[in-house]
C-alpha positions as MATLAB code, in Angstrom:
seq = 'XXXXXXXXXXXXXXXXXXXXXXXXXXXXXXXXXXXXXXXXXXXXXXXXXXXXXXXXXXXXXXXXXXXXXXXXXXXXXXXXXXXXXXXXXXXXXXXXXXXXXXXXXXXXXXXXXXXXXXXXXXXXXXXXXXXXXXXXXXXXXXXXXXXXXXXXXXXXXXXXXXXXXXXXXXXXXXXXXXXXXXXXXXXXXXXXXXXXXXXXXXXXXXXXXXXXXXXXXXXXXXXXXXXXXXXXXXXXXXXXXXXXXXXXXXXXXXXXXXXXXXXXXXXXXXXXXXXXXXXXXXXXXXXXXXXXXXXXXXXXXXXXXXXXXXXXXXXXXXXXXXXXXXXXXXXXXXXXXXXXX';
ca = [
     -28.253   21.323  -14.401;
     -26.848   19.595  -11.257;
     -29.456   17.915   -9.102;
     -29.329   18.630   -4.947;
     -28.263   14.602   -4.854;
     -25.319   15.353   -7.673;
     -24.015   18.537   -5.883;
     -23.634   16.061   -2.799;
     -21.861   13.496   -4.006;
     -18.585   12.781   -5.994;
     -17.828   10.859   -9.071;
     -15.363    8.190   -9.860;
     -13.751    7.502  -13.160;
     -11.840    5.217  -14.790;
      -8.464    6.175  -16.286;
      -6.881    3.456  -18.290;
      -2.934    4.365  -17.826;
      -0.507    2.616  -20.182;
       2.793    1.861  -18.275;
       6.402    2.516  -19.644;
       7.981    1.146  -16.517;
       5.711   -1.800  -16.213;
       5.999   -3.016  -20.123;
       8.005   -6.561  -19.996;
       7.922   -6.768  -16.872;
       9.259  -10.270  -15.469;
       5.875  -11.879  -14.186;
       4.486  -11.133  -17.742;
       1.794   -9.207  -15.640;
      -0.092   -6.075  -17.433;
       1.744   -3.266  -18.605;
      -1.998   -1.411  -18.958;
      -3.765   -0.490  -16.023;
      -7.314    0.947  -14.669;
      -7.247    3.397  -12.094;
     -10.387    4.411  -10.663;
     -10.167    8.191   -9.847;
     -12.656    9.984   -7.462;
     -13.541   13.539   -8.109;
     -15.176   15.378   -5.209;
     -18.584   16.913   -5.814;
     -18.138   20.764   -6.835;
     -15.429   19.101   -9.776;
     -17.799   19.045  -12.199;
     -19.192   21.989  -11.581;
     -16.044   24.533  -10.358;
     -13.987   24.749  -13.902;
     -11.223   27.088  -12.386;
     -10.234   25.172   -8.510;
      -7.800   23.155   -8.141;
      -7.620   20.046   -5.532;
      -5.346   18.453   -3.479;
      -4.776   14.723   -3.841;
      -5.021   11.557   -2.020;
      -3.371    8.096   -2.913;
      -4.885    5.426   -1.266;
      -2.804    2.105   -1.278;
      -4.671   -0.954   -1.344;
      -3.670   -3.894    0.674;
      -1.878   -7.548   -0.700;
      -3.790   -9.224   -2.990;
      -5.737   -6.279   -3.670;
      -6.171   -4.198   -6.370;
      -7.604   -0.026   -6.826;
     -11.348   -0.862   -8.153;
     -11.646   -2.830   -5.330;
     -11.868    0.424   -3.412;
     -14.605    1.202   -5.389;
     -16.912   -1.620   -4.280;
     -19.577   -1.446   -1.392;
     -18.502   -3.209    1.748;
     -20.930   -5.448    3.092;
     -22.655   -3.497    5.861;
     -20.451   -0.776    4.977;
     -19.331    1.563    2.165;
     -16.989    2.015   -0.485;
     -14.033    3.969   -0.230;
     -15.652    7.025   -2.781;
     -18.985    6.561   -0.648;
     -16.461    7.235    2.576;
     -15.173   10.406    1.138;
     -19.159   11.745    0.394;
     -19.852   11.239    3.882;
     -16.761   12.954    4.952;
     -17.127   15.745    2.733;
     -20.493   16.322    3.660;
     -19.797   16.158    7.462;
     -16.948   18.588    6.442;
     -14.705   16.238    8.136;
     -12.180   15.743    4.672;
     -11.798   18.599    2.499;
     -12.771   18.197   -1.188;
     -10.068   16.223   -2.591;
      -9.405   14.415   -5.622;
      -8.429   10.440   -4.665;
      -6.217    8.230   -6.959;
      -6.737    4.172   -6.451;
      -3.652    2.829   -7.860;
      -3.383   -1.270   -9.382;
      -0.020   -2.730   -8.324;
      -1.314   -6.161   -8.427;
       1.182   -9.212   -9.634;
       0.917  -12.338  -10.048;
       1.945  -13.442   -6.884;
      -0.213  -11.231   -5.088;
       1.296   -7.517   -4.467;
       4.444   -5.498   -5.215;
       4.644   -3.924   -1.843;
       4.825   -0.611   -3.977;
       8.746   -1.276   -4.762;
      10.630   -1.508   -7.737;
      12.230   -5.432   -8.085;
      13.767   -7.063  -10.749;
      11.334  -10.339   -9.922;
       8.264   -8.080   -9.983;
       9.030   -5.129  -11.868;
       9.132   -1.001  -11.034;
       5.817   -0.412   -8.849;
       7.346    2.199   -6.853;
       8.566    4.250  -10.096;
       5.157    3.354  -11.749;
       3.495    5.138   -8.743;
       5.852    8.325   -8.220;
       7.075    8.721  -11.139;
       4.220    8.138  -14.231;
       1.170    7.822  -11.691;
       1.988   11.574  -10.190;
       2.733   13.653  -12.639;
      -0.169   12.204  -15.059;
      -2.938   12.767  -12.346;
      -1.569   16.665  -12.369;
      -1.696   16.468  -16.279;
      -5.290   15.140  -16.536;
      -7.133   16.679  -13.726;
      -6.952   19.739  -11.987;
      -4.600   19.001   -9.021;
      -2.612   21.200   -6.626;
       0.944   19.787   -7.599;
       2.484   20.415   -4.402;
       3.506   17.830   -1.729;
       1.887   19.743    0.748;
      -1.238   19.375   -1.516;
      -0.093   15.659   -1.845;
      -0.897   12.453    0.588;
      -0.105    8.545    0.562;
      -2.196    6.313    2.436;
      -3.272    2.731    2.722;
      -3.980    0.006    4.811;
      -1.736   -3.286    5.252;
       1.246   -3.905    2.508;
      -0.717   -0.710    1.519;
      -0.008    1.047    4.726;
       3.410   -0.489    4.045;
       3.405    1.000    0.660;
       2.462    4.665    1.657;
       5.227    4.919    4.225;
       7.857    3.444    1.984;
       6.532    6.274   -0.346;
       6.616    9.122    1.706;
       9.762    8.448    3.440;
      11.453    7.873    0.385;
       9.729   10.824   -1.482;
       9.455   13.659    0.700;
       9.239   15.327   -2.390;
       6.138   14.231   -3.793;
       4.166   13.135   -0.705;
       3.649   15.644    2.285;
       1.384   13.727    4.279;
       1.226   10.094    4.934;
      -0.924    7.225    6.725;
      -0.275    3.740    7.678;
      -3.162    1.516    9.162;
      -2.065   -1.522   10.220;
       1.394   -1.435    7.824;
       4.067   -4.264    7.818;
       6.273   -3.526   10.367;
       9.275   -5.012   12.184;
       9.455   -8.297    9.946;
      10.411  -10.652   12.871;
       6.841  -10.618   13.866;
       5.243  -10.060   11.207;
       6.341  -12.243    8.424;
       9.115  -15.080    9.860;
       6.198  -17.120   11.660;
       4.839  -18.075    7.879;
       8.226  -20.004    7.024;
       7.551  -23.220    9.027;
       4.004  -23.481    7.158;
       5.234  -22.354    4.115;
       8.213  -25.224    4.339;
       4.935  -27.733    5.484;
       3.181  -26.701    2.275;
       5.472  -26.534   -0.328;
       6.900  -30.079    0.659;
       4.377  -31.811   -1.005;
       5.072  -30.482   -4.143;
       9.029  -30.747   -4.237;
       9.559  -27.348   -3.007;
       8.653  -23.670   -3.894;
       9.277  -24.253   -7.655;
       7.055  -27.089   -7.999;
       4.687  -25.659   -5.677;
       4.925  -22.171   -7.999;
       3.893  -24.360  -11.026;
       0.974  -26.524   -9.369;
      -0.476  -23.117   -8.232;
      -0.177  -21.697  -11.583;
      -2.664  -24.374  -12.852;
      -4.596  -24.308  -10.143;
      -8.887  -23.629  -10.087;
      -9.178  -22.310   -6.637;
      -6.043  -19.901   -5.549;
      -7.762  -18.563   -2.894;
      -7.390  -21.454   -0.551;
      -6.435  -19.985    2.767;
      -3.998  -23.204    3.419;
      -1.738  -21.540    0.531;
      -1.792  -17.958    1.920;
       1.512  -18.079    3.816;
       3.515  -19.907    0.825;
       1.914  -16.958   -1.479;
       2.615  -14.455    0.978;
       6.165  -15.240    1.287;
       6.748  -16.170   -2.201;
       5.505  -12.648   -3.092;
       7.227  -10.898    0.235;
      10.342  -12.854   -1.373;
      10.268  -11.840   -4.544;
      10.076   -7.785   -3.307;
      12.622   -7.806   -0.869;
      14.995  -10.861   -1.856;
      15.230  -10.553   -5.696;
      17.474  -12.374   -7.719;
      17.950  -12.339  -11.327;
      20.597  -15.058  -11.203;
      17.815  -17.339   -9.148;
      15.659  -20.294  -11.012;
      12.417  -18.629   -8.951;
      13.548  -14.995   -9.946;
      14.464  -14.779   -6.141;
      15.905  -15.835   -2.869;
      14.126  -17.135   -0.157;
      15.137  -16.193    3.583;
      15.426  -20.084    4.251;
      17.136  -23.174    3.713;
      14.482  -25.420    1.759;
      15.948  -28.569    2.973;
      16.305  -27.637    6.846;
      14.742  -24.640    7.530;
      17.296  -22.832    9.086;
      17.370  -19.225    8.140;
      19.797  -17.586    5.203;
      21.473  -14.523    7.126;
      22.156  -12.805    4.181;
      19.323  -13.150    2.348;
      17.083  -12.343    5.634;
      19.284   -9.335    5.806;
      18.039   -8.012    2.832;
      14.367   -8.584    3.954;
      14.976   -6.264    7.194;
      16.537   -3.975    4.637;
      13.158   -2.821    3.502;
      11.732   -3.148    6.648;
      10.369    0.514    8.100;
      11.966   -0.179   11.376;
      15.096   -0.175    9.912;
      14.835    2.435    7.391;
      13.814    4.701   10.009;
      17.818    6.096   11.084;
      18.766    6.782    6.898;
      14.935    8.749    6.638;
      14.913   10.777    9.626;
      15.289   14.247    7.637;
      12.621   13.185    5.092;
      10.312   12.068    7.511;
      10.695   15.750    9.425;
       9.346   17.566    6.351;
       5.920   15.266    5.902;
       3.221   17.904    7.207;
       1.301   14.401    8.235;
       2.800   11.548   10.096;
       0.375    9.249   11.101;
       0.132    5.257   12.493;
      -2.073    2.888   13.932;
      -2.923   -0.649   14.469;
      -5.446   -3.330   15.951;
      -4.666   -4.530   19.808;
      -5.382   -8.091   18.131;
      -3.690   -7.615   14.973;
      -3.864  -11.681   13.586;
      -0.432  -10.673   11.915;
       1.352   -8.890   15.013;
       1.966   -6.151   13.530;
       0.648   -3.634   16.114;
       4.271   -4.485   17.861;
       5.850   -3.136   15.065;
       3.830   -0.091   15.105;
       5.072    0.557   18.446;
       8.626   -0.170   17.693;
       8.642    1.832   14.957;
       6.435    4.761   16.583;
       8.734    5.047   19.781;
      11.967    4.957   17.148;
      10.508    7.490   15.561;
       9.820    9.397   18.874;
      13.451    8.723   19.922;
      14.790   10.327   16.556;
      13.287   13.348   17.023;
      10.002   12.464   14.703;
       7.058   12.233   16.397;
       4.018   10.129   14.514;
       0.464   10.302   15.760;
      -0.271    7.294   16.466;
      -2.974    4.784   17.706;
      -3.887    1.550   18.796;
      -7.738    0.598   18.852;
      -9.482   -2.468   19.623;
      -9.556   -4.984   16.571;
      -7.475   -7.201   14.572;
      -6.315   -6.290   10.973;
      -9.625   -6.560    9.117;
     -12.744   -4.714    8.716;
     -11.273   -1.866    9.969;
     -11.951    0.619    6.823;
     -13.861    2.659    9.226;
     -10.213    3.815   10.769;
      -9.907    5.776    7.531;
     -12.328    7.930    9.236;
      -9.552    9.366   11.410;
      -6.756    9.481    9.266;
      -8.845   11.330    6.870;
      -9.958   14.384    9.153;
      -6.015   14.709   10.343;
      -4.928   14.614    7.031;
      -7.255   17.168    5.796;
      -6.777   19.326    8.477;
      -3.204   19.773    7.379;
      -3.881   19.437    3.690;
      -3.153   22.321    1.606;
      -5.956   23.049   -0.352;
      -5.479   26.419   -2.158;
];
């Protein structure tokens, strides 16, 4: 017999999911994967309903359980979705917590021949086994994408890409317009890797060592990973290309060109009919964003604007962490527009 406190309150499992598309992959990284899955409280106890679902993206270097885990001063992301639920501010919704992590960091939720197929991992086995295992509404009006930073990246990749499957999407504080947000990491990238002969011997020095998480390495990581998601190349010693001379510095035009490929801004003209069938089109972004990328939410917003596809979106005071609590409002637009029946 359910207790008051059980009928309140959700439950998150673990499924483990064993990955076709991810098996071999070229980082050598796990083909088998745990993906925490929150159920909303009347699940247990409702055998016949059926529940729309939420993907929520986690950001670079991140992985799903870590959505799981309490904040400090704060709350996990299954402990969010209680509070909403109870405040009937997000209707009851089954959420899927996707890992993507690689080696280097993130996928950016693409398929890459340096990485291996994260996008067709998610769409494509992650989709249609949620709706074989649990009770979902398989609709894409039933269906969201969400996440914050190369998650945020990753859910509107998805949902432009895959009207399809996803009929509402959010992006806090996404990677957009890759001018700003990535190109001012070369220089200290070039500073870091110099020491070690370049990114090759820097790659196998990090490999071995004790203490990754060194904040002096994050910009050779981040574009090492960036690189090898939007720059792959089979044919390449590192697996990819790097936007950049190594020697000098000066920037590779073609290779860079196949960066801004991938970059929302630029995707936005070839999307324009898939974005108009998302029920839920929303953006936002941090005034003091440390990675600039609330300029690229503008771009991007008043491109969208221009085209015909208006997004919601928001700029708050902040920079581009601790801000979970801006799930709050994505949340309560997205399940206003949710289809739940």
């Amino acid at each position: 017999m359910p207790t008051p406190e059980s009928r309140s309150t959700g439950t998150t499992v673990l499924e483990i999911v064993e990955s076709r598309v991810l098996r071999g992959n070229p980082l050598g990284d796990p083909h088998v994967r745990r993906v925490p899955v929150y159920l909303p409280p009347s699940y247990g106890r409702n055998p016949h309903r059926r529940y729309p679902v939420l993907f929520n993206l986690i950001g670079f270097t991140g992985f799903g359980e870590m959505l799981t885990y309490r904040q400090t001063w704060g709350e996990s992301f299954p402990e969010r979705c209680d509070r909403l639920i109870a405040a009937r501010k997000l209707v009851e919704a089954i959420v899927v917590m996707p890992d993507c992590f690689t080696r280097y960091g993130g996928s950016q939720y693409l398929n890459s021949s340096a990485t291996g197929r994260y996008e067709d991992h998610v769409v494509r086995e992650l989709v249609p086994l949620i709706d074989r295992r649990f009770r979902t509404i398989p609709l894409p009006a039933a269906r969201a994408v969400l996440g914050k930073s190369s998650g945020g990246y990753g859910a509107l990749i998805l949902a432009m890409r895959h009207p399809e499957v996803f009929g509402h999407v959010a992006c806090h504080s996404g990677d957009l317009y890759f001018e700003y947000c990535y190109a001012f990491g070369f220089p200290r990238h070039l500073n870091t890797v110099r020491k070690y002969g370049g990114t090759a011997g820097f790659l196998r020095a990090w490999e071995k060592m004790a203490h990754r998480n060194d904040s002096k390495l994050d910009d050779s990581i981040n574009t090492i990973a960036m690189a090898s998601c939007y720059s792959p190349n089979s044919k390449s010693k590192l697996g990819f290309d790097l936007p950049f001379d190594e020697g000098t510095g000066e920037m590779r035009p073609e290779v860079w060109k196949r960066w801004l490929a991938w970059d929302p801004v630029r995707m936005l003209p070839r999307y324009v009919e898939n974005l108009r069938m998302l029920r839920t089109r929303f953006l936002d972004c941090g005034l003091e964003d440390e990675f600039h990328l609330q300029w690229g939410s503008r771009i991007f917003a008043a491109k969208a604007r221009e085209l015909g596809v208006p997004f919601v979106h928001e700029e708050f005071d902040g920079g581009h962490f601790g801000i979970s609590y801006r799930y709050d409002r994505s949340l309560a637009l997205i399940s206003r527009r949710l289809t739940s029946r």
